[in-house]
C-alpha positions as CSV (number, residue, x, y, z in Angstrom):
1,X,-12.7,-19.2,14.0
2,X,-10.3,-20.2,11.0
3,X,-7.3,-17.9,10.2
4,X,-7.3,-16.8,6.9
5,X,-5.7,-13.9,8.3
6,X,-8.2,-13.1,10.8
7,X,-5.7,-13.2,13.5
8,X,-2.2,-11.4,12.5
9,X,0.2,-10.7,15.1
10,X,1.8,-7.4,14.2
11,X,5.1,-7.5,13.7
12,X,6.5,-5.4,16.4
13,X,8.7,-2.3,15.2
14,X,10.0,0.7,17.1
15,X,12.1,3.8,17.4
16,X,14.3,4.8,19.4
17,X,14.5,7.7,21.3
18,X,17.8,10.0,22.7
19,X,18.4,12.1,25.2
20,X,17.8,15.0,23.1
21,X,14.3,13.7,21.4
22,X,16.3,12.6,18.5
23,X,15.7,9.0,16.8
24,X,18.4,6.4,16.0
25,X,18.8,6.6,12.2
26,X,20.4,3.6,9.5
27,X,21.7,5.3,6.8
28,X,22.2,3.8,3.5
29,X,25.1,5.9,2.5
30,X,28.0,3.9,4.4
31,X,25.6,2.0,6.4
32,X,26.2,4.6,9.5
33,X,24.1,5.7,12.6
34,X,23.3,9.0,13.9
35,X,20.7,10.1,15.9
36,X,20.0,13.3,14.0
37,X,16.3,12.7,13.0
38,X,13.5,14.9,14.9
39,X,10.5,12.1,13.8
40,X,10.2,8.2,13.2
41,X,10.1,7.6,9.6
42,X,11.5,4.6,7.6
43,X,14.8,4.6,8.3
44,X,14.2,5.1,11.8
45,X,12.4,2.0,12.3
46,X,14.0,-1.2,14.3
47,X,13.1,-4.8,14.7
48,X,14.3,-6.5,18.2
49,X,15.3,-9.8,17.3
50,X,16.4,-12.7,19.7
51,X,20.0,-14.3,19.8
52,X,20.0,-17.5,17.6
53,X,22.3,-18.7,20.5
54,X,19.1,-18.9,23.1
55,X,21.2,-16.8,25.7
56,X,20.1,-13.2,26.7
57,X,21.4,-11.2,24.1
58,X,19.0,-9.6,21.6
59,X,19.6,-8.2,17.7
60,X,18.6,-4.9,16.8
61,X,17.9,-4.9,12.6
62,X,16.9,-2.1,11.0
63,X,13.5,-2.3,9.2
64,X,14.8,0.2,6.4
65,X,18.1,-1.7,5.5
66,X,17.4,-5.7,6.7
67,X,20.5,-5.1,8.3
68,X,21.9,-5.1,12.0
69,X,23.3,-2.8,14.2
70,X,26.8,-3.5,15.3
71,X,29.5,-2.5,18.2
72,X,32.5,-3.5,17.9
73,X,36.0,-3.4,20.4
74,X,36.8,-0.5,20.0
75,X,33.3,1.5,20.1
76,X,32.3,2.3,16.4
77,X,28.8,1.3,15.6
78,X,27.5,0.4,12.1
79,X,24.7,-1.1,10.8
80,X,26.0,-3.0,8.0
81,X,25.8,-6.8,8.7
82,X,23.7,-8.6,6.6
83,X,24.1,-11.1,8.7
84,X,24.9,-11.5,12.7
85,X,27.6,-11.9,14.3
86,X,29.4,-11.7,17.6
87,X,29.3,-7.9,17.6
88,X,25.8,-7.8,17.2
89,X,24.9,-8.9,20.4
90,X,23.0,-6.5,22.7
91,X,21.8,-6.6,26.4
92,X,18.7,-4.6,27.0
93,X,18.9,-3.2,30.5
94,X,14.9,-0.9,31.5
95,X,15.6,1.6,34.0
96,X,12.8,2.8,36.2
97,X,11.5,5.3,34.2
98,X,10.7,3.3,31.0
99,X,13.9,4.3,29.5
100,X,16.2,1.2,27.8
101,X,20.0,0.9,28.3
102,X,21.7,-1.2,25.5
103,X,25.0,-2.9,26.2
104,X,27.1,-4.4,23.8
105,X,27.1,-8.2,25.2
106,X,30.8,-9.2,24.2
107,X,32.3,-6.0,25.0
108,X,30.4,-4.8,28.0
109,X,30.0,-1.4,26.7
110,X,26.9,1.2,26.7
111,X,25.8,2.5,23.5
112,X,25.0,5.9,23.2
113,X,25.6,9.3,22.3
114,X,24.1,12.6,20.0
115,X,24.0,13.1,16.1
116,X,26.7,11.8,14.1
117,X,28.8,11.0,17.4
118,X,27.2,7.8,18.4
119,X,29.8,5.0,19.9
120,X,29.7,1.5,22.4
121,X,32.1,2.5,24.3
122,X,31.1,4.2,27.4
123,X,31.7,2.7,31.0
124,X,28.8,4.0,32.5
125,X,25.4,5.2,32.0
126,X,25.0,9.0,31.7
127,X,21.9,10.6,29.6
128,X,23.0,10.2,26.6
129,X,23.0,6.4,26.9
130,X,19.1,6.4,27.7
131,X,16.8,5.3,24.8
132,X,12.8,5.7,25.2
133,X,11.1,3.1,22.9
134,X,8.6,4.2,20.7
135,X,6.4,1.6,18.7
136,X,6.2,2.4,15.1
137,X,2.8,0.6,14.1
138,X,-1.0,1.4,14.8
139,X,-1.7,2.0,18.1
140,X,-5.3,0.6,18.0
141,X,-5.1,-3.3,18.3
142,X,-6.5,-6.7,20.0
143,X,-4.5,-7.6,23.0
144,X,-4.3,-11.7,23.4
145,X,-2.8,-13.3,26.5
146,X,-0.3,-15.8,25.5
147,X,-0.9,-18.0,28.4
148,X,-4.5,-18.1,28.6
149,X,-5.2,-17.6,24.7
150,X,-8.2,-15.4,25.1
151,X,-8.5,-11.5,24.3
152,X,-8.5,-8.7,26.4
153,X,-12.0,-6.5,26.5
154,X,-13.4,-4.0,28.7
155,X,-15.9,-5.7,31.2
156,X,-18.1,-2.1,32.2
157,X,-20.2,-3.9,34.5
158,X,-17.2,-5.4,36.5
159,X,-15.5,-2.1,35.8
160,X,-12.4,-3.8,34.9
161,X,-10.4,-5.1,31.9
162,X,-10.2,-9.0,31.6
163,X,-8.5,-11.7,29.0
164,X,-11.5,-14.1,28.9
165,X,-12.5,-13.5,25.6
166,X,-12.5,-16.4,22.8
167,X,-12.5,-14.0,20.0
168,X,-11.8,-10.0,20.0
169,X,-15.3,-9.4,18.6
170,X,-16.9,-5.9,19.4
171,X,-16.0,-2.8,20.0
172,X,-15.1,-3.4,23.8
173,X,-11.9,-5.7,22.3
174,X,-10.3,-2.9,20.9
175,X,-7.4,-1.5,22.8
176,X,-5.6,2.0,22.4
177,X,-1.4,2.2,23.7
178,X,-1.0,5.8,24.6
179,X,2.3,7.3,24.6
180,X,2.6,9.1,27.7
181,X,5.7,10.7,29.5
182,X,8.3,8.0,27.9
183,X,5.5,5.2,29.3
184,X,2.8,3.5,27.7
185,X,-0.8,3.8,28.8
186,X,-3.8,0.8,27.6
187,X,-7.0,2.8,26.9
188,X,-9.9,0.8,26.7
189,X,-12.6,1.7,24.0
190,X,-14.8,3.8,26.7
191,X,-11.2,6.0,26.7
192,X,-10.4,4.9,30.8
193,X,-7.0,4.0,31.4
194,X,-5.9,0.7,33.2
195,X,-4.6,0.8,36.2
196,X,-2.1,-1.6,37.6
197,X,-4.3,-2.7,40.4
198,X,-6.5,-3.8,37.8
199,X,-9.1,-0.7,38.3
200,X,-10.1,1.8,34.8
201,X,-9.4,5.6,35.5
202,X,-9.6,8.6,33.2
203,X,-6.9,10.3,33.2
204,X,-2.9,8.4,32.8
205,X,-1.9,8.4,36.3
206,X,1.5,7.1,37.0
207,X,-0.1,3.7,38.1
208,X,-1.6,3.7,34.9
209,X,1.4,3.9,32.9
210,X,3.5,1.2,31.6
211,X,7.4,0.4,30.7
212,X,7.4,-2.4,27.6
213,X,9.6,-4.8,27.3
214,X,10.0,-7.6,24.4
215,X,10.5,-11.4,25.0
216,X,10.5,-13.5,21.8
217,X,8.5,-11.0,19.8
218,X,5.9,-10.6,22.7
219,X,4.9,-7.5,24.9
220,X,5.2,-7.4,28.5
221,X,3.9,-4.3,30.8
222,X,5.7,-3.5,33.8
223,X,4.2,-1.0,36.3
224,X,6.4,1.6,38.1
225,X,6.5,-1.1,41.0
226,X,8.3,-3.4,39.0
227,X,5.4,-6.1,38.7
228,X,4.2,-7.4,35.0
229,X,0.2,-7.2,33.9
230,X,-1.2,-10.5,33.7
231,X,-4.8,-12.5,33.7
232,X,-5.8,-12.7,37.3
233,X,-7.8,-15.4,38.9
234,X,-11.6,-17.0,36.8
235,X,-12.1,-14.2,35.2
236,X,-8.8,-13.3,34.0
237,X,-8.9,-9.8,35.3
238,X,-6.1,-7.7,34.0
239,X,-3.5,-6.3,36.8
240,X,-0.2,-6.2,37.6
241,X,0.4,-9.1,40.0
242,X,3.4,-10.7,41.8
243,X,6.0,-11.5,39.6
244,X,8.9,-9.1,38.6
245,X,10.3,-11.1,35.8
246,X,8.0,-11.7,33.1
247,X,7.1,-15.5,32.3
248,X,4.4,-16.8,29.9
249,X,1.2,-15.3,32.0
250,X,2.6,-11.9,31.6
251,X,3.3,-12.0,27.8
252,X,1.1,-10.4,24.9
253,X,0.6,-10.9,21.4
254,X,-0.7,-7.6,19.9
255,X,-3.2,-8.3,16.7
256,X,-4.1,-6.2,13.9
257,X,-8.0,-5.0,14.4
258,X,-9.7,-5.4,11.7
259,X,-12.9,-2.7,11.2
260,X,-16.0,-4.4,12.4
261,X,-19.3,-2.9,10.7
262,X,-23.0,-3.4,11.1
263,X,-25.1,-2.5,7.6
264,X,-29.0,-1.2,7.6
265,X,-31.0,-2.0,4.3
266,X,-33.5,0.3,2.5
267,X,-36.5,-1.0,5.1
268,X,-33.8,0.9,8.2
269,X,-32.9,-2.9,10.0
270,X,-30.1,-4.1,10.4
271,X,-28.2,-6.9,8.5
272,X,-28.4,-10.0,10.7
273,X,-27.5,-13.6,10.9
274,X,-30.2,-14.3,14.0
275,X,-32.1,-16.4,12.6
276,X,-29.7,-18.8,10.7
277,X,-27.4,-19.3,7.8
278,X,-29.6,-16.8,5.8
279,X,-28.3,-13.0,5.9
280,X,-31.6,-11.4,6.1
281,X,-31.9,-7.4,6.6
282,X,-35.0,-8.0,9.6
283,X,-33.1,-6.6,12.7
284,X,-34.1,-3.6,15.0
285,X,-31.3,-3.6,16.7
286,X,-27.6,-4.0,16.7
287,X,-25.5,-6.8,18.6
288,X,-23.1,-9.5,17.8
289,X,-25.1,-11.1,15.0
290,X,-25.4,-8.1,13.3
291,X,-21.5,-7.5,13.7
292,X,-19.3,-8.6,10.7
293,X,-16.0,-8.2,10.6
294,X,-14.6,-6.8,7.0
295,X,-11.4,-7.5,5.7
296,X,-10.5,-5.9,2.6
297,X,-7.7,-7.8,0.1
298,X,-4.8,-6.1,-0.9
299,X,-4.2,-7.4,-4.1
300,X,-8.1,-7.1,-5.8
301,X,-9.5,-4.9,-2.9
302,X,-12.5,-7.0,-2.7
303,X,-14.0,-7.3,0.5
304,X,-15.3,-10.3,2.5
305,X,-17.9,-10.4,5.7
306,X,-16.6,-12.8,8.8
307,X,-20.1,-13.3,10.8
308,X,-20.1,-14.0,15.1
309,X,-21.2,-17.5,13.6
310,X,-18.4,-18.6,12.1
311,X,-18.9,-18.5,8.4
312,X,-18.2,-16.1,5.7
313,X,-20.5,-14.3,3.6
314,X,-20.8,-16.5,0.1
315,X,-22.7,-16.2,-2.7
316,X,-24.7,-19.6,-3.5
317,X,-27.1,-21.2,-6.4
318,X,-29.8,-18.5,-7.8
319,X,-28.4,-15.4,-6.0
320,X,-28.6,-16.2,-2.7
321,X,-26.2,-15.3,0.1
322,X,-25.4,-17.2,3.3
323,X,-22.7,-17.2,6.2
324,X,-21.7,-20.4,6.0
325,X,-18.2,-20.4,4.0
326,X,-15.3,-21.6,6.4
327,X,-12.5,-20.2,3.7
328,X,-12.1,-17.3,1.7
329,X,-13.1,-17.9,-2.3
330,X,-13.9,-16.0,-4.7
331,X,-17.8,-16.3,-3.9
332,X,-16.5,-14.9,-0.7
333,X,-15.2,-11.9,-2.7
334,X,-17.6,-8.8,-2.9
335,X,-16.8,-5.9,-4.4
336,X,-17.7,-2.6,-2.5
337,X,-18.9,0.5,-4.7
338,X,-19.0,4.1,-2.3
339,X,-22.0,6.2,-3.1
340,X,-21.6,9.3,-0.9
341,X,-23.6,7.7,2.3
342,X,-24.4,4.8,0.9
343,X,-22.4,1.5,-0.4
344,X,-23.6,-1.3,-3.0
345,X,-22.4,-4.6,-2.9
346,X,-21.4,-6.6,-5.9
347,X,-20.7,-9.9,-5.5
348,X,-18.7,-13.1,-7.7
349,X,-21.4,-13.7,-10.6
350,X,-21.6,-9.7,-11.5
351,X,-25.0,-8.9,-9.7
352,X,-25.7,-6.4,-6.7
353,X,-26.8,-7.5,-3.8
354,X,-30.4,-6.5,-2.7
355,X,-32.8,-6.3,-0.3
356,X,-35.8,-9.2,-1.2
357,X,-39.2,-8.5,-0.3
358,X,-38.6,-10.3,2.7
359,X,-35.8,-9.2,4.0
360,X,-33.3,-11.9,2.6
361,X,-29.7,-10.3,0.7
362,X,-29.7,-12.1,-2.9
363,X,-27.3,-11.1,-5.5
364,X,-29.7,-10.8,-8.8
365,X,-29.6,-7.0,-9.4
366,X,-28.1,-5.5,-12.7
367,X,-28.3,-2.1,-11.6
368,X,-28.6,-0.2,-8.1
369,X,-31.6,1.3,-6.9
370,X,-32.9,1.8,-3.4
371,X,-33.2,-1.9,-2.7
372,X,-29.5,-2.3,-3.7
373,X,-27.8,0.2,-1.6
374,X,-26.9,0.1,2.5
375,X,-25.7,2.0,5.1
376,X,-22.3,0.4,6.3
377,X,-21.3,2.0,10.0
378,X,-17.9,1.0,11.5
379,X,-18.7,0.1,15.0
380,X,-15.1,-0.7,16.8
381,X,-13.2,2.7,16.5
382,X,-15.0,4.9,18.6
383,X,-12.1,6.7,19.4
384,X,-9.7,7.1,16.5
385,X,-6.3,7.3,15.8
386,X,-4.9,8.2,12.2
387,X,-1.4,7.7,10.3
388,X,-0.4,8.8,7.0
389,X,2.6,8.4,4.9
390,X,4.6,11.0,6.8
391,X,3.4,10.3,10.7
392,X,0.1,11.2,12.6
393,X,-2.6,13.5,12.6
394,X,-2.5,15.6,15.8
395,X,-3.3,19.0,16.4
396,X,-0.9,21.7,15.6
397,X,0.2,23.5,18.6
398,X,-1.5,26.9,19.1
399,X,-3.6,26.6,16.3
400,X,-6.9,25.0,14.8
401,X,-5.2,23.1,12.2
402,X,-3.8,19.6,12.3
403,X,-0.7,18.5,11.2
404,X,-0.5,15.0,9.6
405,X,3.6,14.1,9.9
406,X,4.0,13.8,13.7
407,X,5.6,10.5,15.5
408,X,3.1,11.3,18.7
409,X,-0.7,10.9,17.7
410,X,-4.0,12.5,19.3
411,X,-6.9,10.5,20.0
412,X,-10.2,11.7,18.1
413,X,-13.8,10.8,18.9
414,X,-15.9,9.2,16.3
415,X,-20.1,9.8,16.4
416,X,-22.1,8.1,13.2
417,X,-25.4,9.5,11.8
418,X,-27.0,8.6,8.8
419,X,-23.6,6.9,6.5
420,X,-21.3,9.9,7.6
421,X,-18.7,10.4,10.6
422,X,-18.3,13.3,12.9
423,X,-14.6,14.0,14.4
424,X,-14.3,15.4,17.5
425,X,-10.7,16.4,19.3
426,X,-9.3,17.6,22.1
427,X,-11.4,20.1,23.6
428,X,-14.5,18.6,22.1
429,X,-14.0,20.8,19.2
430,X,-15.0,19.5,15.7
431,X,-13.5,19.0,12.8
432,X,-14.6,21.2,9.7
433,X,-13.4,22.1,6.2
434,X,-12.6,26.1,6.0
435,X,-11.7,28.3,3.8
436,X,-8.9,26.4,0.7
437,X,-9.8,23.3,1.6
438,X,-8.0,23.4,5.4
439,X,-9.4,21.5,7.9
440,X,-9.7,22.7,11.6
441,X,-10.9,21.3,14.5
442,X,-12.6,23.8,16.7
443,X,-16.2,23.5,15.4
444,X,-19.1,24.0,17.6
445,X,-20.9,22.1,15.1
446,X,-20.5,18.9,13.4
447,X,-19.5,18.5,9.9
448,X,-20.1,15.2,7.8
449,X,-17.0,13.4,7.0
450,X,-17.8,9.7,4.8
451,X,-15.3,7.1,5.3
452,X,-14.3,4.8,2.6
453,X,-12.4,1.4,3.4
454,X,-10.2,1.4,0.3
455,X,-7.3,-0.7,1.1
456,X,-6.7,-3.2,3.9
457,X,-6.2,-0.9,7.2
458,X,-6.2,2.4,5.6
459,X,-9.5,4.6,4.4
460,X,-10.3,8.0,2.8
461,X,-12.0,10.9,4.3
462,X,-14.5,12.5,2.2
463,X,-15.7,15.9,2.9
464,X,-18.5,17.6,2.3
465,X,-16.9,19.3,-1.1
466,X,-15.8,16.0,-2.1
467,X,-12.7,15.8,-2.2
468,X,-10.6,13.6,0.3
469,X,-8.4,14.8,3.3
470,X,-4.7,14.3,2.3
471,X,-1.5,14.9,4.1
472,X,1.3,16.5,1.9
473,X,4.5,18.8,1.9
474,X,3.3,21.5,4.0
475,X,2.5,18.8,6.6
476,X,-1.0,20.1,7.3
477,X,-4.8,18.5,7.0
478,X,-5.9,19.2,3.7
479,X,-9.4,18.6,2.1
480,X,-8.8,18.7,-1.7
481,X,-7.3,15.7,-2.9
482,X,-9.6,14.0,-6.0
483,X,-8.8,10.7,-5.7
484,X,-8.7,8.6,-2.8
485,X,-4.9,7.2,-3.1
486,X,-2.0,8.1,-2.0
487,X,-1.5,10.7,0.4
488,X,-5.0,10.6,1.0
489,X,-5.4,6.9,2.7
490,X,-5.0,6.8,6.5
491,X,-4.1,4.0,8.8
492,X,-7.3,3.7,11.2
């Protein structure tokens, strides 16, 4: 499969966490720390970096600033240096319950402390020198082992998870990272949690929980035994095996998941590549060749179709569309136009795409009629996690509403019917537009929600009024936003 930035690593940022569920904060006034802040926002966002001088030691830069964090001899911490230096230099210690210690390397002091009173200068570790790590980007990713260079994906009929995969295509390549008790759970797209031994469970057991720990911008998962998750035998099987250092077989890359989609035509089949380079709508079914992976460019917001072949969707001579492009062009470009349920598809020379008599996509519509329109259903977030400008959506505690600027998350269930979502949370309630345009999620029955991939990794959610969910000031789900920008995009 070429890049073209199919495969992205994600660049690995975190926050971290006090004693007193407080984050470590870079200021720009006076480049100071505290630990002040009750969520993870920008400024509260860190980059581990590794030591230019190949020993131990890691940098800590701060994501906001693109500067590091710094202890010096006599204990005061900054984070002012643009560029780093002796003082720099940290030692990560993990304690047993997930927790981090952080030691100033030159000066053998622990860095720690509340609010405005943070120092590197205690002598030995109390609570308030404890840090819980908590990753800042989207939970829902590909996991690819670095030694074995194949993806992780859930294996039902072996009941296990397994890194054997040459591509992370399908929904059962999508992983979840739960943030559970100061730990990290993997939730496999079915929602059962891995267990160190290597078995899926449905609830986060201690054995199914996880302390992370960074090695040259990769992940490693250590159980509470003190043994790393790695590929296991043929199959690769994913469990926590012998070694309690990590090396290369128990090291991670996590990948940014693009949404995968399958797309019915006017005569209800699917969109398929089965029977060759043509992309013919003739399909009664959906598998991988009618997968496509869509990846949406920043800059034009055009879209382009990756198909389990290999190729790109491209427009070629006298309308006609096949998967057979290897790089992105502009006759890989298509323009996506949302119609309520329904999309239309214009591509490079200004035409829709239709439906031919027999089955076949061409581009050689002026105008969109029933022929020219599809139903486009994302296939590989079954369960869904959501992040706005301010934090997460998760339910509001002792109420029915949702708030939308929380650093934890809660998991939702997605079900499809006919171009429109349902949204199901905890409790198997619904979501539903009330009264003012709040949203709750209680609902005994299902209201339709229509998603719309407007930017790369983030959507809208339309309701049934027509206006678009939006976070906002008063930190709660709202369904009244008119355009779908802003506030009302969502990281899926």
């Amino acid at each position: 499969m070429p890049t073209n930035g199919l495969h992205q690593v994600l660049k690995i940022q975190f926050g971290l966490v006090n004693d007193t569920d407080r984050y470590l904060t870079a200021e720009s006034f006076g480049f100071k720390v505290n630990a002040s802040a009750p969520s993870l926002k920008r400024k509260q966002m860190w980059v581990l970096e590794p030591d230019p001088g190949q020993g131990t030691a890691v940098l800590l830069r701060s994501s906001h600033l693109g500067r590091y964090l710094s202890a010096g001899e006599d204990g005061r911490v900054a984070c002012e240096a643009e560029r780093p230096d002796r003082d720099c230099r940290f030692l990560v210690l993990p304690q047993p319950d997930g927790r981090w210690v952080l030691r100033s390397e030159p000066h053998g002091r622990f860095f720690g402390g509340t609010e405005d009173r943070l120092s590197c200068f205690a002598t030995a570790v109390s609570p308030a020198e404890l840090w819980t790590v908590h990753l800042a980007i989207h939970p829902q990713a590909h996991l690819l082992s670095v030694s074995r260079r194949r993806y992780v994906h859930l294996c039902p009929r072996d009941d296990e998870m397994a890194a054997d995969s040459d591509t992370p295509w399908g929904v059962d390549a999508l992983v979840t990272l739960i943030f559970q008790n100061r730990q990290y759970c993997l939730r496999a797209c079915d929602s059962r949690y891995l267990r160190s031994d290597g078995h899926l469970v449905w609830e986060p057991e201690p054995c199914a929980r996880y302390t992370l720990e960074f090695k040259a911008g990769k992940l490693a998962f250590k159980d509470r035994d003190g043994r790393y998750l790695a590929p296991a035998g043929p199959a690769g099987t994913l469990r926590a095996g012998r070694n309690t250092r990590p090396g290369k077989d128990e090291l991670f890359d996590l990948e940014e998941s693009h949404p995968q989609v399958v797309l019915v035509a006017a005569n209800h089949r699917y969109v398929s590549v089965r029977q060759g380079v043509n992309i013919s709508a003739n399909q009664d079914e959906e598998l991988h060749h009618e997968t496509f992976l869509m990846q949406i460019d920043q800059e034009t917001k055009k879209c382009t179709f990756y198909s389990s072949t290999g190729g790109y969707w491209t427009l070629v001579t006298h309308g006609g569309i096949h998967a057979t492009a290897t790089q992105v062009s502009a006759n890989t470009m298509f323009e996506v136009e949302w119609r309520g349920r329904r999309v239309a598809l214009k591509a490079s020379n200004g035409r829709y795409v239709c439906m031919k008599k027999n089955g076949q996509l061409a581009a050689i519509s002026d105008f969109v009629g029933e022929d020219e329109e599809f139903v486009l259903k994302l296939i590989n977030r079954p369960i869904l996690v959501l992040r706005g400008m301010d934090g997460f959506v998760c339910h509001r505690r002792g109420s029915n509403q949702l708030d939308t600027n929380r650093s934890v998350y809660d998991v939702f269930h997605l079900s499809f019917s006919d171009g429109a979502y349902q949204i199901r949370g905890r409790g198997g309630g619904f979501w539903y537009t009330g009264s003012h345009g709040s949203v709750c999620s209680d609902g005994e029955r299902a209201e339709d929600f229509v998603f719309e991939f407007r930017e790369r990794g983030r959507l809208a959610i339309r309701a049934r009024s027509g206006k678009y969910l939006r976070g906002g000031a008063s930190g709660l789900l709202r369904a009244d936003a008119d355009a779908p920008a802003g506030v009302a995009l969502w990281e899926y």
